[in-house]
N, CA, C and O atoms as a GROMACS GRO file, in nm:
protein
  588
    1UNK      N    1   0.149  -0.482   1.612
    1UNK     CA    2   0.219  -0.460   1.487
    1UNK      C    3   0.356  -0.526   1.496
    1UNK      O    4   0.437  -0.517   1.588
    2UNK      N    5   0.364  -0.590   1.390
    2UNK     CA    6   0.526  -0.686   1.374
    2UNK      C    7   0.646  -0.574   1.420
    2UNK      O    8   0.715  -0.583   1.522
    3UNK      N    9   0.650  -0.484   1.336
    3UNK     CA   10   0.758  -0.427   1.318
    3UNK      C   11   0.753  -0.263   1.394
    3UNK      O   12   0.849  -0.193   1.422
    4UNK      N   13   0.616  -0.235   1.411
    4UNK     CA   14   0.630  -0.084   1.519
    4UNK      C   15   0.740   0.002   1.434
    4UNK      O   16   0.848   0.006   1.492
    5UNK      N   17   0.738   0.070   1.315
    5UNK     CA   18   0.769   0.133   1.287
    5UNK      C   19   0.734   0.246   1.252
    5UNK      O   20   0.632   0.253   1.184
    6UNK      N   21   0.833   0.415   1.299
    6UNK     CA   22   0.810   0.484   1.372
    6UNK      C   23   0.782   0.558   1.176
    6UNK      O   24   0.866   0.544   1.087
    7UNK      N   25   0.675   0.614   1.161
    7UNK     CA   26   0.630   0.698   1.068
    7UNK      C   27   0.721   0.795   1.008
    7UNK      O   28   0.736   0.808   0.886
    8UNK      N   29   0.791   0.871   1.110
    8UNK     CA   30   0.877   1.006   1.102
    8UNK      C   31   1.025   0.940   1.033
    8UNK      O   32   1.104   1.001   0.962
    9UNK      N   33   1.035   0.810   1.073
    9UNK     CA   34   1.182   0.700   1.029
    9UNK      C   35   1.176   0.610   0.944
    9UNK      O   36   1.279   0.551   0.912
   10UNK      N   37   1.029   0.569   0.874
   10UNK     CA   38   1.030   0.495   0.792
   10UNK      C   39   1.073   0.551   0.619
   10UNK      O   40   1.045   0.665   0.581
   11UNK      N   41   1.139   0.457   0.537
   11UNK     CA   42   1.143   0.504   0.436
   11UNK      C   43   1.124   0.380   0.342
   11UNK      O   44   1.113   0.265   0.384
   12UNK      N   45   1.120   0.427   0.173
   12UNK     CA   46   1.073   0.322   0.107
   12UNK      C   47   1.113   0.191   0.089
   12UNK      O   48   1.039   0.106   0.038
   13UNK      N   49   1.258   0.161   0.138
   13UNK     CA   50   1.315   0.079   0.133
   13UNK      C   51   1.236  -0.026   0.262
   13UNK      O   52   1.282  -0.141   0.265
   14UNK      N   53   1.156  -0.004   0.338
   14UNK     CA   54   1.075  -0.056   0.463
   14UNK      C   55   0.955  -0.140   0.371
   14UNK      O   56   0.895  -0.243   0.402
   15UNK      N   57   0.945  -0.059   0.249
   15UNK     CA   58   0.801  -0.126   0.187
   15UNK      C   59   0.885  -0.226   0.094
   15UNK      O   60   1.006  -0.210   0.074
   16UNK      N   61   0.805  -0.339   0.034
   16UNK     CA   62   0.824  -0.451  -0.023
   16UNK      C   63   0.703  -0.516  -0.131
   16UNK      O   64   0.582  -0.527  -0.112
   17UNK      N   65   0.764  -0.545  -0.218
   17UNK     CA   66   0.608  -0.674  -0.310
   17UNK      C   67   0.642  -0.836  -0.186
   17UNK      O   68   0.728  -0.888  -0.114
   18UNK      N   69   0.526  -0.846  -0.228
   18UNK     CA   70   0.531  -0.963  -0.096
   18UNK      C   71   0.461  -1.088  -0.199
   18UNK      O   72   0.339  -1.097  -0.212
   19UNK      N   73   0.550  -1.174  -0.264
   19UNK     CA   74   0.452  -1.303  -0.332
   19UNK      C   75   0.358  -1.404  -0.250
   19UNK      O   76   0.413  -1.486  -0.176
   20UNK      N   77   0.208  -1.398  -0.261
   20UNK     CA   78   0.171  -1.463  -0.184
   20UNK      C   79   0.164  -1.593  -0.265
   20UNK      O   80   0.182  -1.598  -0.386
   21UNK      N   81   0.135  -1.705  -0.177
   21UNK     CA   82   0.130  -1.839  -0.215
   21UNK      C   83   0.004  -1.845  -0.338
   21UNK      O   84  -0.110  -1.800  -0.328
   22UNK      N   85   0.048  -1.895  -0.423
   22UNK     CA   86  -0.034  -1.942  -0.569
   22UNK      C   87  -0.062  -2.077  -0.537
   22UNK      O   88   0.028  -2.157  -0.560
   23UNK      N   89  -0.201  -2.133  -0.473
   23UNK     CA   90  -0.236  -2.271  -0.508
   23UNK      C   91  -0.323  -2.291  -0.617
   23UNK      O   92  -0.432  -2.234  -0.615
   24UNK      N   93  -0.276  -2.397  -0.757
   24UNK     CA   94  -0.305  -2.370  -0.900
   24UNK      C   95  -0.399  -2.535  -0.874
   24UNK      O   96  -0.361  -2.635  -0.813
   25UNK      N   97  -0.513  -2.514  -0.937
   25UNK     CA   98  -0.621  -2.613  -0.936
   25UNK      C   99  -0.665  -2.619  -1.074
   25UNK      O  100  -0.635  -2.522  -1.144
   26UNK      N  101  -0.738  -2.725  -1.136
   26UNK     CA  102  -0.759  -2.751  -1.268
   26UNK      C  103  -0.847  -2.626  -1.250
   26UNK      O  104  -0.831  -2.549  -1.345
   27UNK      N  105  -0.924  -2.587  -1.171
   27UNK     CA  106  -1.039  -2.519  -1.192
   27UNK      C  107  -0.982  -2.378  -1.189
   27UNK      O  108  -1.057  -2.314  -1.261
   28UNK      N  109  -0.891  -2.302  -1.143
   28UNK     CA  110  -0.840  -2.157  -1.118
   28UNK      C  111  -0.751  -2.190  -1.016
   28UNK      O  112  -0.736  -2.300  -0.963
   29UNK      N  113  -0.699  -2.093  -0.994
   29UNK     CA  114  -0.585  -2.042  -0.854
   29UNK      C  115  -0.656  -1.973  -0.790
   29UNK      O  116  -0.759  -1.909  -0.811
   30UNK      N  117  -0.572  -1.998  -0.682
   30UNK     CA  118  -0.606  -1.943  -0.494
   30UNK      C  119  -0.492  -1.899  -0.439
   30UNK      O  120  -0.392  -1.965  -0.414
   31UNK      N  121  -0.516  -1.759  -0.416
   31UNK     CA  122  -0.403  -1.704  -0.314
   31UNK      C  123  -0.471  -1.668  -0.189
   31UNK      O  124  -0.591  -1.645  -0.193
   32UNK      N  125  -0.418  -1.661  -0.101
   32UNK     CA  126  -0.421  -1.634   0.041
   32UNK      C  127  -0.381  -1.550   0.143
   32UNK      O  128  -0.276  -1.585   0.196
   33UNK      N  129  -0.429  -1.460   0.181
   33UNK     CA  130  -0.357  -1.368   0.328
   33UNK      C  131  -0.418  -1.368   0.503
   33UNK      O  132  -0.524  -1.335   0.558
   34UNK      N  133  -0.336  -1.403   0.531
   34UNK     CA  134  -0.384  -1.462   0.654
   34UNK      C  135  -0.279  -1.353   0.736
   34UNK      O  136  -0.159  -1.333   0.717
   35UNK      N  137  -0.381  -1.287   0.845
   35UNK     CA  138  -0.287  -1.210   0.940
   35UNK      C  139  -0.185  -1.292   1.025
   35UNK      O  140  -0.197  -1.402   1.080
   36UNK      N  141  -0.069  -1.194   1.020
   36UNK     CA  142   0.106  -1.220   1.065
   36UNK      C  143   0.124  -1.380   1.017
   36UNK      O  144   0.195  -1.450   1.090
   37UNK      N  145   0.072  -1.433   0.914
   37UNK     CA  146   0.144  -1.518   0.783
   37UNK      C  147   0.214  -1.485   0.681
   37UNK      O  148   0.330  -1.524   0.668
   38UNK      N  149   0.157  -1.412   0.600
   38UNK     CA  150   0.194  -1.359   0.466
   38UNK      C  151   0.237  -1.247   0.503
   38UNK      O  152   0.354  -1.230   0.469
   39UNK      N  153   0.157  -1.099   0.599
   39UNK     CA  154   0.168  -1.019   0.592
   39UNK      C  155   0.241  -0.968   0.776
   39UNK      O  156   0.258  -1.058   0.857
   40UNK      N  157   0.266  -0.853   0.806
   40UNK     CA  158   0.312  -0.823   0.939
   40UNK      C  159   0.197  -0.741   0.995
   40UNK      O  160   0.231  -0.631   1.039
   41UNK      N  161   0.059  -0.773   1.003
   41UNK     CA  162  -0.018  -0.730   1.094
   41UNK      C  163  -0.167  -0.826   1.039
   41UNK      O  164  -0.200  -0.908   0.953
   42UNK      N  165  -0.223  -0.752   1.154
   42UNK     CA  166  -0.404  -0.796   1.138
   42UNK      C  167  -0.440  -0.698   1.035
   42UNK      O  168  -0.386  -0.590   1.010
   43UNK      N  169  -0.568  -0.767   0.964
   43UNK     CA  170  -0.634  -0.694   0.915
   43UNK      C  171  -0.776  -0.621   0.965
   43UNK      O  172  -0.875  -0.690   0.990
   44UNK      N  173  -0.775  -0.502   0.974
   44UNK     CA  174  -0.878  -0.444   1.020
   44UNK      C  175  -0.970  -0.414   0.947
   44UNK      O  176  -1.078  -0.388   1.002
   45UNK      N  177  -0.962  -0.408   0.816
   45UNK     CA  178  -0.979  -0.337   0.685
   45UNK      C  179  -0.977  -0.384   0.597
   45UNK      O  180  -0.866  -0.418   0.557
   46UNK      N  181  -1.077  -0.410   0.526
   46UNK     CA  182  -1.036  -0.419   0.370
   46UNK      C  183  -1.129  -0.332   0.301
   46UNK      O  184  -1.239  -0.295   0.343
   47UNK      N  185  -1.060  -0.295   0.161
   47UNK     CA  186  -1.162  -0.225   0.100
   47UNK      C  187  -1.098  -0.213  -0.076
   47UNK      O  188  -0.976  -0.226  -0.086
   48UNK      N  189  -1.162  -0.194  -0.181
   48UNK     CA  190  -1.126  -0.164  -0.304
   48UNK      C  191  -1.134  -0.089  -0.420
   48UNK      O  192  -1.186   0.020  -0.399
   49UNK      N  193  -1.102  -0.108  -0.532
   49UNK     CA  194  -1.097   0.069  -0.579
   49UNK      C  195  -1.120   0.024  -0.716
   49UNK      O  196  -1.047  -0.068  -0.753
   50UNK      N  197  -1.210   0.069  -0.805
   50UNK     CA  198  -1.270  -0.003  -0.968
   50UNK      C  199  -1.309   0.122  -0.988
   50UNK      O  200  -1.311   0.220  -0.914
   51UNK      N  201  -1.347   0.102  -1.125
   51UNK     CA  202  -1.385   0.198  -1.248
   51UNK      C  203  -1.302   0.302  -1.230
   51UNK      O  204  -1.353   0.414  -1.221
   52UNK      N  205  -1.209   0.294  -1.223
   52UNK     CA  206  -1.102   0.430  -1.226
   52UNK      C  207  -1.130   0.474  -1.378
   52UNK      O  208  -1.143   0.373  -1.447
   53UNK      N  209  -1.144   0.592  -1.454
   53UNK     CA  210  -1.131   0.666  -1.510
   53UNK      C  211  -0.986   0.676  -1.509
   53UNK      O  212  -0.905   0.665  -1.416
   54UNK      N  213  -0.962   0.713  -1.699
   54UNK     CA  214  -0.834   0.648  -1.742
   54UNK      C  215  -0.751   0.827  -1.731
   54UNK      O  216  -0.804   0.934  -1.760
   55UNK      N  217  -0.657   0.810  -1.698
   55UNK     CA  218  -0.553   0.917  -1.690
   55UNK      C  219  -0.569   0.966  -1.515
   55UNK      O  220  -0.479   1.038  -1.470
   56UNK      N  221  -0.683   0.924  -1.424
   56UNK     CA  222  -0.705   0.965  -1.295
   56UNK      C  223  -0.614   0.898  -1.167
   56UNK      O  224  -0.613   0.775  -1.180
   57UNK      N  225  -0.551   0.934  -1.068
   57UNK     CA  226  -0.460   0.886  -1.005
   57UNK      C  227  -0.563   0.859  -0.876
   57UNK      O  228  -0.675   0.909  -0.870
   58UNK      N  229  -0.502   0.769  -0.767
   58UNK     CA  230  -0.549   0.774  -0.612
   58UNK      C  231  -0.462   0.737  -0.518
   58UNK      O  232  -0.358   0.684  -0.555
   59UNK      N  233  -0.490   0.762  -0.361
   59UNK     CA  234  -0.418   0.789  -0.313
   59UNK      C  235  -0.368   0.926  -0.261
   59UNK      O  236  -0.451   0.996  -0.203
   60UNK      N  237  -0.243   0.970  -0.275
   60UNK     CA  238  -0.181   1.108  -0.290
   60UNK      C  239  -0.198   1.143  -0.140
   60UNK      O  240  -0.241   1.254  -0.109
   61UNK      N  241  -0.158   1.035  -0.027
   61UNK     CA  242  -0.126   1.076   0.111
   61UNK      C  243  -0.048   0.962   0.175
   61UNK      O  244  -0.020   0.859   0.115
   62UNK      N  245  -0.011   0.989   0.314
   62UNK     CA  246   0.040   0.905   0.401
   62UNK      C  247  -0.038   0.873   0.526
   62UNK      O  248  -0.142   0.932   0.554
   63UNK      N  249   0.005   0.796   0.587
   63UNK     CA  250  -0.046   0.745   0.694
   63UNK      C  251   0.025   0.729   0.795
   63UNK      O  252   0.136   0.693   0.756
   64UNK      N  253   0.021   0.737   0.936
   64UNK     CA  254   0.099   0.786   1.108
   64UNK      C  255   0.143   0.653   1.101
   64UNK      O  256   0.258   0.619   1.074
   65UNK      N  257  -0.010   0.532   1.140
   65UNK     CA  258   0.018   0.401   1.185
   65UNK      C  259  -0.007   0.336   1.117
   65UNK      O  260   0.030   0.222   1.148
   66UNK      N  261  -0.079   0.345   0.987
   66UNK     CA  262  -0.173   0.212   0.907
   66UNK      C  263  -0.033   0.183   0.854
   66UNK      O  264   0.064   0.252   0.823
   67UNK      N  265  -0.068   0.023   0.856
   67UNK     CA  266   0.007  -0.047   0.752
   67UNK      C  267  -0.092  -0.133   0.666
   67UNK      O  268  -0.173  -0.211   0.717
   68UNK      N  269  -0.078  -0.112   0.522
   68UNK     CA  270  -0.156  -0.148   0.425
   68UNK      C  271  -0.023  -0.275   0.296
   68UNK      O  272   0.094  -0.293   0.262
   69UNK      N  273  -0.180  -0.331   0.275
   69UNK     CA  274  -0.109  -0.481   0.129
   69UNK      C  275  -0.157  -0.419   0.019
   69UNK      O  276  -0.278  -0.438   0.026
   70UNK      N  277  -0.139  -0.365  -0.065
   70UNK     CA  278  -0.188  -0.347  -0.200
   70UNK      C  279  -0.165  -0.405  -0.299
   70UNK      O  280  -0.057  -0.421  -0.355
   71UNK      N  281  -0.287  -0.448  -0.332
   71UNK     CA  282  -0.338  -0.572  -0.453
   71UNK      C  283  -0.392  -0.568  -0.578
   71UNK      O  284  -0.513  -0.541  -0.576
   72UNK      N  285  -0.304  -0.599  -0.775
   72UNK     CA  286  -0.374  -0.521  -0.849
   72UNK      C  287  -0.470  -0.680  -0.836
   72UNK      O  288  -0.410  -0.778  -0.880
   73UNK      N  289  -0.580  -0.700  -0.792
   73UNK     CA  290  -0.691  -0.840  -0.800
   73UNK      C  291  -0.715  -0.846  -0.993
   73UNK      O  292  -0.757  -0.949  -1.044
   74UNK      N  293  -0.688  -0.747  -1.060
   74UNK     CA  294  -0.756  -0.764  -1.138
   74UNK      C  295  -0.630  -0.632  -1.253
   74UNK      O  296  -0.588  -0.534  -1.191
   75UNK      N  297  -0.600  -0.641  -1.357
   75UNK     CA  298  -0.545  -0.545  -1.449
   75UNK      C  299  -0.408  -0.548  -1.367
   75UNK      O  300  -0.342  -0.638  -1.314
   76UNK      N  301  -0.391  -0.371  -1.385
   76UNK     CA  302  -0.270  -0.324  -1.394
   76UNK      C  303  -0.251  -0.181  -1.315
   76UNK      O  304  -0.351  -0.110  -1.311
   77UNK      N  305  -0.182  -0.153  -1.280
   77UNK     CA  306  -0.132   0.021  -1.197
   77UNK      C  307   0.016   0.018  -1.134
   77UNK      O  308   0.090  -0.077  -1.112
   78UNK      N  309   0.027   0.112  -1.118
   78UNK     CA  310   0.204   0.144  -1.068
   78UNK      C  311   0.168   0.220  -0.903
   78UNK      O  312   0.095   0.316  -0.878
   79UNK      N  313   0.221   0.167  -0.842
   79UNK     CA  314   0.238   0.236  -0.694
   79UNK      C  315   0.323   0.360  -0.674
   79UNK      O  316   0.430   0.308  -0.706
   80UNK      N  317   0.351   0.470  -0.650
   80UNK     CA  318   0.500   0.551  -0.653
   80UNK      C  319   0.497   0.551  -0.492
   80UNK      O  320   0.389   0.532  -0.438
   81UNK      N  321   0.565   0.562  -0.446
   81UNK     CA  322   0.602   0.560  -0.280
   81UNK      C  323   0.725   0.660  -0.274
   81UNK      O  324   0.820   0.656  -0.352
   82UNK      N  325   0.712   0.731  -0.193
   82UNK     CA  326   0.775   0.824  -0.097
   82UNK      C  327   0.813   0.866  -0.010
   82UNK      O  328   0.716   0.928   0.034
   83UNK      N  329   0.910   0.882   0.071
   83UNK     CA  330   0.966   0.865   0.208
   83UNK      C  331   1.026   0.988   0.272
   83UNK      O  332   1.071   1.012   0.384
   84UNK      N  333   1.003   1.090   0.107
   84UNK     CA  334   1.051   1.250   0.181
   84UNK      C  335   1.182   1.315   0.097
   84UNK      O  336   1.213   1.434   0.086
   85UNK      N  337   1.247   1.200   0.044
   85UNK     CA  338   1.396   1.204   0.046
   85UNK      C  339   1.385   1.091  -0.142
   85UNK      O  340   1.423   1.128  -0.253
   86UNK      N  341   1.316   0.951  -0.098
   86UNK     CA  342   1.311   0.896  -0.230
   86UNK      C  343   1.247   0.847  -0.267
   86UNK      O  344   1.197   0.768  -0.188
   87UNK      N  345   1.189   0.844  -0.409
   87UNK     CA  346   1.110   0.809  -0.475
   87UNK      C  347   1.095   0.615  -0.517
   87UNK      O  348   1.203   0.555  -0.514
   88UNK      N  349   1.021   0.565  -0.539
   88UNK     CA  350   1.007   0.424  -0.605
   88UNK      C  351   0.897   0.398  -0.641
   88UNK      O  352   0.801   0.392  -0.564
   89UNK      N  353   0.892   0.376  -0.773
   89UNK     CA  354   0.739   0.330  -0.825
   89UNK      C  355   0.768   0.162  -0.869
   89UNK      O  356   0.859   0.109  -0.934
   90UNK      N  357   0.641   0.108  -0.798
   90UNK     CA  358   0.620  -0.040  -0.867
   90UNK      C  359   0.510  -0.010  -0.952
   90UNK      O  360   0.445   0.090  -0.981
   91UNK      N  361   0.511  -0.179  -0.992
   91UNK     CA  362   0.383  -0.171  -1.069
   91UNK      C  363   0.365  -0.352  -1.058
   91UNK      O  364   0.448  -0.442  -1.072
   92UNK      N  365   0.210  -0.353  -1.024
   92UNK     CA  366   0.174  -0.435  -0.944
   92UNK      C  367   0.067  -0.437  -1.088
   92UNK      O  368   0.009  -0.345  -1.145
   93UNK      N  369   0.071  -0.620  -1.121
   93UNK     CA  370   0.002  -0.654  -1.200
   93UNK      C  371  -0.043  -0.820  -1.244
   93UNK      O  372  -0.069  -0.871  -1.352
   94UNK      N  373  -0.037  -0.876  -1.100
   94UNK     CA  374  -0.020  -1.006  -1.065
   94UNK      C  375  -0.122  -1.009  -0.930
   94UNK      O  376  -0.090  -0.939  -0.833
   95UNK      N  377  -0.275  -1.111  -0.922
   95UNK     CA  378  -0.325  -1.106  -0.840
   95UNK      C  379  -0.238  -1.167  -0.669
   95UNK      O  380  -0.267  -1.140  -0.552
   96UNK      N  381  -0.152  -1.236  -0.716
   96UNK     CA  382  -0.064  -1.321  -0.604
   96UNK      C  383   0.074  -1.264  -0.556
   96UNK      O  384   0.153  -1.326  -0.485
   97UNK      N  385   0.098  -1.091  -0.620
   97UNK     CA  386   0.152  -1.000  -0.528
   97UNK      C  387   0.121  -0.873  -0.494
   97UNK      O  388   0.080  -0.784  -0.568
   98UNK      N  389   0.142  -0.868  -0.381
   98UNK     CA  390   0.090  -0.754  -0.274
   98UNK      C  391   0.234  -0.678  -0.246
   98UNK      O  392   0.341  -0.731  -0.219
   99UNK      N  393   0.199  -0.518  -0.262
   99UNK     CA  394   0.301  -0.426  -0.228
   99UNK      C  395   0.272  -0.395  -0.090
   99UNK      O  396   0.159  -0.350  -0.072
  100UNK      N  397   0.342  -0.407   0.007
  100UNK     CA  398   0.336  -0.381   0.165
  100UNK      C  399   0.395  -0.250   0.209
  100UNK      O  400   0.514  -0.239   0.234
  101UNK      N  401   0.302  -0.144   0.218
  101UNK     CA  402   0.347  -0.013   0.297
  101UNK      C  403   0.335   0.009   0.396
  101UNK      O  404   0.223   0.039   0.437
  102UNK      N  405   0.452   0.003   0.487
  102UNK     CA  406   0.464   0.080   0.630
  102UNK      C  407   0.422   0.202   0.641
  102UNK      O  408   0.411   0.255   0.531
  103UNK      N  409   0.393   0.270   0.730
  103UNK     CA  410   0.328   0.450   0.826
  103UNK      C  411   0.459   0.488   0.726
  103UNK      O  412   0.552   0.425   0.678
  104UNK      N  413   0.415   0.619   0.723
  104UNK     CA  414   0.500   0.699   0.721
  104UNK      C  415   0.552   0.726   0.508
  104UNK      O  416   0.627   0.808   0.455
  105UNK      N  417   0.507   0.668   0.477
  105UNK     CA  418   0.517   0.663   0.336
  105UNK      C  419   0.361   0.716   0.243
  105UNK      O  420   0.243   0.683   0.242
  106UNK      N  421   0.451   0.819   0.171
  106UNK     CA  422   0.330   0.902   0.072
  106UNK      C  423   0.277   0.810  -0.038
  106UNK      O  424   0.371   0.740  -0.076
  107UNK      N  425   0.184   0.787  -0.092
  107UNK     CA  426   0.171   0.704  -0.173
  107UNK      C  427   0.048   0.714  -0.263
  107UNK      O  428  -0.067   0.737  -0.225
  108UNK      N  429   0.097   0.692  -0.406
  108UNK     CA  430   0.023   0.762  -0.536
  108UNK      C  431   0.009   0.619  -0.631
  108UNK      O  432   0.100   0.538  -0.642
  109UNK      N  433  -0.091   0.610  -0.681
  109UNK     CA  434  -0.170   0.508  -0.729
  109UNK      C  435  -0.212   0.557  -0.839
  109UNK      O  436  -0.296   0.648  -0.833
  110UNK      N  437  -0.159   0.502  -0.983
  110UNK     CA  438  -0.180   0.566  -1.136
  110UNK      C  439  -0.172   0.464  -1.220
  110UNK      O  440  -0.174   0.344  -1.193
  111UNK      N  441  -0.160   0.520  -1.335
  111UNK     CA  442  -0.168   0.434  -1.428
  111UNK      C  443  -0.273   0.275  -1.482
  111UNK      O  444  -0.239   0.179  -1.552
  112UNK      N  445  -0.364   0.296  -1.434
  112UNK     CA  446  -0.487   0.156  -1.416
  112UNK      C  447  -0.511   0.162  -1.582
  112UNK      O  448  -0.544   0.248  -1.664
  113UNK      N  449  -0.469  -0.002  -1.582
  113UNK     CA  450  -0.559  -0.059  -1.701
  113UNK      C  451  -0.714  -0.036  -1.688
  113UNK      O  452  -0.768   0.013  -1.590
  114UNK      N  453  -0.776  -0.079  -1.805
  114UNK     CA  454  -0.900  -0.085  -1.815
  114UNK      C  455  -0.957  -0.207  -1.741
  114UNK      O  456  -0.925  -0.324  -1.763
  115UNK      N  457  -1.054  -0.159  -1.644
  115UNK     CA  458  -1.117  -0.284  -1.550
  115UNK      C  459  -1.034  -0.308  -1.480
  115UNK      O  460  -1.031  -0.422  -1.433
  116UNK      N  461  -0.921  -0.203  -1.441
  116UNK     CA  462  -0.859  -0.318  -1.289
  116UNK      C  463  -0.907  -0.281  -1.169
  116UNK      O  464  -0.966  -0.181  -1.130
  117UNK      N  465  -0.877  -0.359  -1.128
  117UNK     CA  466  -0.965  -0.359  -0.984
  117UNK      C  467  -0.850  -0.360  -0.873
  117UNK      O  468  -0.769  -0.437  -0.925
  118UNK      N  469  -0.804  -0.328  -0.773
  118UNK     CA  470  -0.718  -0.267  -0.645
  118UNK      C  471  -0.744  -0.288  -0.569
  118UNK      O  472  -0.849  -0.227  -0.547
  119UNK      N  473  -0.701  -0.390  -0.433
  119UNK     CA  474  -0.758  -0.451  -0.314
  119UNK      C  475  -0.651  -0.383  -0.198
  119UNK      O  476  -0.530  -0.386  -0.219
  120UNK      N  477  -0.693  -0.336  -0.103
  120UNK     CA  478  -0.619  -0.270   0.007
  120UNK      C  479  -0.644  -0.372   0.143
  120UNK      O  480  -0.754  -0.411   0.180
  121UNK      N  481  -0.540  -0.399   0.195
  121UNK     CA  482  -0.628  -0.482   0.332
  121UNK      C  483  -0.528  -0.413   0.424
  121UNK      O  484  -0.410  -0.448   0.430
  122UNK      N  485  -0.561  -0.350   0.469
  122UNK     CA  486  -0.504  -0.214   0.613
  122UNK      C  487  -0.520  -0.282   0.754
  122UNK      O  488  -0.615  -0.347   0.797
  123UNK      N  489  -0.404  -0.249   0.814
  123UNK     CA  490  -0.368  -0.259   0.965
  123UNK      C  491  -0.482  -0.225   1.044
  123UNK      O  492  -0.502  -0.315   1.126
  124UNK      N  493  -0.561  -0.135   1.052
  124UNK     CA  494  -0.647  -0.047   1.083
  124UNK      C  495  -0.778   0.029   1.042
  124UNK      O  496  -0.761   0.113   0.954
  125UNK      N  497  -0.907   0.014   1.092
  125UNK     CA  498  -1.040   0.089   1.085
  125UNK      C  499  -0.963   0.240   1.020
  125UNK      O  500  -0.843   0.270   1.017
  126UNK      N  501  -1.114   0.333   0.960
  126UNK     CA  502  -1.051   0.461   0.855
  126UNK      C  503  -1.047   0.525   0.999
  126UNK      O  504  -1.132   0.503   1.085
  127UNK      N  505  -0.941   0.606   1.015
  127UNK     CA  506  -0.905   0.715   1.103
  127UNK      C  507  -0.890   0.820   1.070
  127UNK      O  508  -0.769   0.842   1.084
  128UNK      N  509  -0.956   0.936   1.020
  128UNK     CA  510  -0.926   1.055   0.938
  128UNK      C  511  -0.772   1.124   1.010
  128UNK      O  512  -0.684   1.166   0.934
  129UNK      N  513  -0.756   1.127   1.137
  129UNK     CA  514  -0.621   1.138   1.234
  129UNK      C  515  -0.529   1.104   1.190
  129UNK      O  516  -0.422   1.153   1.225
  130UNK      N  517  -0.537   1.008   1.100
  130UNK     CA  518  -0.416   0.881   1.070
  130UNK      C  519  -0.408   0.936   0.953
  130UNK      O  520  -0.372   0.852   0.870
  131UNK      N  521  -0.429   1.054   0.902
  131UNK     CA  522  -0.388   1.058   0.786
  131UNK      C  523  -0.290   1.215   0.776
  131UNK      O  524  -0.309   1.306   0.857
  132UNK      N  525  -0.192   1.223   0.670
  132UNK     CA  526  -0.142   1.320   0.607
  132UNK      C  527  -0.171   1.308   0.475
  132UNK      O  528  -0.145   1.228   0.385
  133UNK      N  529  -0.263   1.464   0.493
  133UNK     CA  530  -0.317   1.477   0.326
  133UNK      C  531  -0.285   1.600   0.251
  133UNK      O  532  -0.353   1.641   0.157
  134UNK      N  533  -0.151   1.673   0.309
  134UNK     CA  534  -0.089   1.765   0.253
  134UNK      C  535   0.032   1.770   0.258
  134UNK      O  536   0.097   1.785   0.361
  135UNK      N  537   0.088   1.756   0.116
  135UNK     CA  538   0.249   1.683   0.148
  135UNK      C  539   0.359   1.782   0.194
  135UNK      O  540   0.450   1.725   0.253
  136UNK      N  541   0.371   1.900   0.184
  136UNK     CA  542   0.401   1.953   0.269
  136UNK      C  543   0.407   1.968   0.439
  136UNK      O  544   0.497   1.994   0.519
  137UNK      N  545   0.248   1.936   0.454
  137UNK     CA  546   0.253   1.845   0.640
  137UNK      C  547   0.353   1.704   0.659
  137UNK      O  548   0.420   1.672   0.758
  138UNK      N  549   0.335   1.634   0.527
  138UNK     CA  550   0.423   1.503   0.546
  138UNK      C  551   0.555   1.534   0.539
  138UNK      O  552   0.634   1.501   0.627
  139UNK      N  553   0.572   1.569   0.482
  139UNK     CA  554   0.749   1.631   0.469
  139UNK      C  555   0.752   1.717   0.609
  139UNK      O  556   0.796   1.651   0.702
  140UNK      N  557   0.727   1.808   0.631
  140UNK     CA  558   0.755   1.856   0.799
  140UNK      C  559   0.776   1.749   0.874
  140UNK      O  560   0.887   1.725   0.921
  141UNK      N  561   0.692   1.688   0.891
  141UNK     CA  562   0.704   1.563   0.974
  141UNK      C  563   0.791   1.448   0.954
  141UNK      O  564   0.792   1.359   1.038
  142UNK      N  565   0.873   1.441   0.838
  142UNK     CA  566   0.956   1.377   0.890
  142UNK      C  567   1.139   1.454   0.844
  142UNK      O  568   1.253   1.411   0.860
  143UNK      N  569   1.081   1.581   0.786
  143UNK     CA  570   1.190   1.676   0.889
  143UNK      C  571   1.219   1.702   0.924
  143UNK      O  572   1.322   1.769   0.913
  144UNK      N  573   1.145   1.673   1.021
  144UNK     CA  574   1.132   1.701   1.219
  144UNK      C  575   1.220   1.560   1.255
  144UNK      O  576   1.304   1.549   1.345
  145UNK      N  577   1.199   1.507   1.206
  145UNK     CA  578   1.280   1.354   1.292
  145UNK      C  579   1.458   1.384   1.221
  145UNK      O  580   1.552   1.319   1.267
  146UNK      N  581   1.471   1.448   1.152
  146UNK     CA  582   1.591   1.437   1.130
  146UNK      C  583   1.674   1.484   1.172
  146UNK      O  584   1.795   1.462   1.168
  147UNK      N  585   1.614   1.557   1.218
  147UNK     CA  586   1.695   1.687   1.319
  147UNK      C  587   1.763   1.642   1.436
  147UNK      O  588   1.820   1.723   1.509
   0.00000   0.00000   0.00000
């Protein structure tokens, strides 16, 4: 991992939209992610998220070690990210940028146009371990580091 950052110390200001390269051809565009090019790790993972049902959110946890790119490939949605302390919502609606979340950040996924489609490409295989799925556990944990 590029940056080894510690879950309990990360906050939103750690996460970023990341523009990937747009190569524009008569025929369509091509963007690209290539591990520790574009992004600060390998990809272990990819996976994606369609037919969302309209008013339904996803997400709604954190993660120890994964570091994840989130991609709207297709429509529209807002990211909200959380660090314990502050809030930031993007909104990601451009196939050629990716929102980059470090460990340690809660993160809620809403607002989807009709037909968009959501591409995740994660640091890491699913680890049920690797996860905080009660935000109250996430907040302990990094009220514990402050101390």
């Amino acid at each position: 991992m590029a940056d080894n950052i510690l879950h309990t110390q990360s906050t939103v200001d750690d996460c970023h939209v990341i523009t990937l390269d747009k190569h524009h051809h008569a025929n369509g565009n091509l963007s690209v992610v290539e591990d520790f090019n574009e992004i600060p790790f390998k990809i272990r993972r990819t996976y994606y998220l369609y037919d969302i049902p309209g008013g339904e959110s996803r997400g709604g946890h954190a993660h120890k070690q994964l570091y994840q790119l989130i991609v709207a490939i297709s429509g529209s949605f807002e990211v909200t990210i959380d660090d314990g302390r502050q809030q930031k919502t993007v909104t990601l609606n451009q196939p050629y940028n990716g929102l980059l979340i470090v460990p340690g950040i809660w993160r809620t996924l809403q607002n989807f146009s009709s037909g968009s489609v959501c591409a995740v490409l994660a640091s890491e295989v699913y680890d049920e371990d690797d996860y905080y799925r009660e935000y109250n556990e996430f907040l302990a944990s990094k009220n514990t580091a402050q101390l």
